[in-house]
N, C-alpha and C positions, 0 to 999 in steps of 0.2 A: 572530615571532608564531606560536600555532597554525595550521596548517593548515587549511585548510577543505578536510574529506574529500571525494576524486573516487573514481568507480565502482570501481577495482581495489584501492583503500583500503577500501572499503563490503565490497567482496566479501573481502577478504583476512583480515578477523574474523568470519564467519559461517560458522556450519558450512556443508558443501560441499551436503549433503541439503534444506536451504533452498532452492537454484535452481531456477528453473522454466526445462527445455530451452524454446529460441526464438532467435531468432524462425522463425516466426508463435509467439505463444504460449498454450497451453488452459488457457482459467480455468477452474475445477469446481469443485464443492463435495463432496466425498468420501463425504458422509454423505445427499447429497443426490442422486438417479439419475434422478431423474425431468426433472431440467431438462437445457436443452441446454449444452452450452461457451459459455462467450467470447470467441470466436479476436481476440485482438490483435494487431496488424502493425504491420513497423514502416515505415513510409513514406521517411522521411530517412536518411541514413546514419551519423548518430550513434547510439551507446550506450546500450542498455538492460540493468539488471538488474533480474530481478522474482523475489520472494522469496515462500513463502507456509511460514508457520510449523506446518500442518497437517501437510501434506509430511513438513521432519524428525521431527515425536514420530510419526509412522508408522511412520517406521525404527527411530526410540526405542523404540517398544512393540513393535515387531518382537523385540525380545532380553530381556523381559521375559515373567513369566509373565501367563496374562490375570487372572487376579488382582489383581494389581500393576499391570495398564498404568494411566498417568494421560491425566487428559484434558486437552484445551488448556490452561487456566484454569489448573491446580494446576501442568502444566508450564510456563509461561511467568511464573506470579507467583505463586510460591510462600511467601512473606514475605508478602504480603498477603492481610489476614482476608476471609471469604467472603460478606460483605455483598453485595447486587445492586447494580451497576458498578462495583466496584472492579478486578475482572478482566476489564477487556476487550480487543479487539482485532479486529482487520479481516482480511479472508480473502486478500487480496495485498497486496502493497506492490509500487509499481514504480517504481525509482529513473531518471530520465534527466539527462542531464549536457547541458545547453544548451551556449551560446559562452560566458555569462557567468552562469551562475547554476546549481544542482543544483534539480531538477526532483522532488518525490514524489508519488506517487497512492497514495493510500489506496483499498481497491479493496475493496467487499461484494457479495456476491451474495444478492440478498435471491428473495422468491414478491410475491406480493399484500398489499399495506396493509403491511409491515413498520413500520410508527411510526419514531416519529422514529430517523435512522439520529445524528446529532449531536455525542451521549454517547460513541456507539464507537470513532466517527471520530476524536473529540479524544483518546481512550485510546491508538487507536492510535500518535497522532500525538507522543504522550510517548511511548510504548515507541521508537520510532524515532527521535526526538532523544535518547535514550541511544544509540542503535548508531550514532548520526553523532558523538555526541562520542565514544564510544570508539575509533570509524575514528581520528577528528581527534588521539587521546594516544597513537595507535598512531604515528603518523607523525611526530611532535613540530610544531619548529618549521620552518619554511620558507617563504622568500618565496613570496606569490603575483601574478600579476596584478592590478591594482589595479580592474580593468572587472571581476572574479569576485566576485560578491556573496557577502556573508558568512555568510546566511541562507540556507537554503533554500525553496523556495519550495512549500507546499501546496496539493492540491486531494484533495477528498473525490469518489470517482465510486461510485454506487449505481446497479447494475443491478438491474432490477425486471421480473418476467412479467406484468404489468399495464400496462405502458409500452408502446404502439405506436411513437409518435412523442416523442422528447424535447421537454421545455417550450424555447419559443420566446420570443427577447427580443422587445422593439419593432421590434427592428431587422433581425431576420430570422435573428441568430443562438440557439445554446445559451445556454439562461438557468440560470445560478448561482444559486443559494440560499443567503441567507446567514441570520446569524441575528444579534441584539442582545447576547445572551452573548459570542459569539466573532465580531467584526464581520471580523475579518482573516481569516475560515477561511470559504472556500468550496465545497461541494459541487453537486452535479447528478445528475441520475437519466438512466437509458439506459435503452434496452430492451434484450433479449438479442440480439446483432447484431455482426458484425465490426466492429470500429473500430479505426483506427489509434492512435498515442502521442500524434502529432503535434495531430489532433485533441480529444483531450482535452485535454491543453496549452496549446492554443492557439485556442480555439473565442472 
């Protein structure tokens, strides 16, 4: 059977300019200087890669004239027409490899009010089950453990400068957001603040 891609499969078809050094690792927004980082840690000692697509077209537009450079949008979907959402995507992605299942966060860095984050999360969320099945045709076939879930497993995390305290379930944990469109895809909002993997994960 295919393979269900793990993390040196993920990393071993993406350009190398993708990787964000870590751990601990600084989320930013490039174009954005006014806010502060997102320092992630990792708590456990399992495996993380975290990728952010702004990164490479940096280097990309690095050896282009500025005339020429493109911008995210036209470099990552280029084949698709320029209607508003067709081109989108998330400002990290961060792959972790549980005991039995691959782990992704969808990762935005938003200001105040950003509206519904949703739409982006779920684009992202197709750009990235391309790059697991391409991991997956890169490595063929090969038994796996049968306890390794076949799916991976999503969550959308939105940090927000408006956010003191993350919303609270009944029960005293992080409360998930989900939505009627997409009842399997769940997101949540942070404030700008360290946070561990583990915690997002597993909140």
């Amino acid at each position: 059977m295919l393979r269900r891609p793990r993390l040196a499969d993920i990393e071993a078809v993406l350009r190398p300019e993708l990787k964000v050094a870590g751990p601990p690792f600084e989320l930013n927004e490039p174009k954005e200087t006014t806010r502060p980082p997102c320092r992630i840690v990792r708590a456990g000692k399992g495996q993380a890669l975290v990728v952010c697509f702004e990164h490479c077209l940096a280097a990309w537009n690095a050896h282009r004239h500025p005339d020429k450079a493109l911008d995210l949008a036209d470099w990552l979907f280029p084949i698709f027409d320029r209607k508003e959402g067709l081109r989108q995507s998330c400002d990290y992605v961060i792959f972790s490899e549980g005991r039995s299942a691959l782990h992704v966060l969808l990762v935005e860095l938003k200001g105040k009010n950003p509206g519904d984050p949703l739409p982006q999360l779920r684009s992202a969320q197709l750009l990235v089950d391309w790059i697991l099945r391409v991991a997956a045709q890169s490595v063929g076939e090969r038994d796996e453990p049968e306890q390794f879930e076949a799916e991976p497993r999503y969550r959308g995390v939105v940090f927000r400068t408006d956010v003191n305290m993350p919303p609270q379930s009944a029960a005293g944990g992080l409360l998930a957001i989900t939505s009627s469109k997409y009842p399997n895809f769940e997101y949540l909002y942070l404030p700008y603040r360290e946070q561990t993997i583990e915690n997002l994960l597993y909140f």
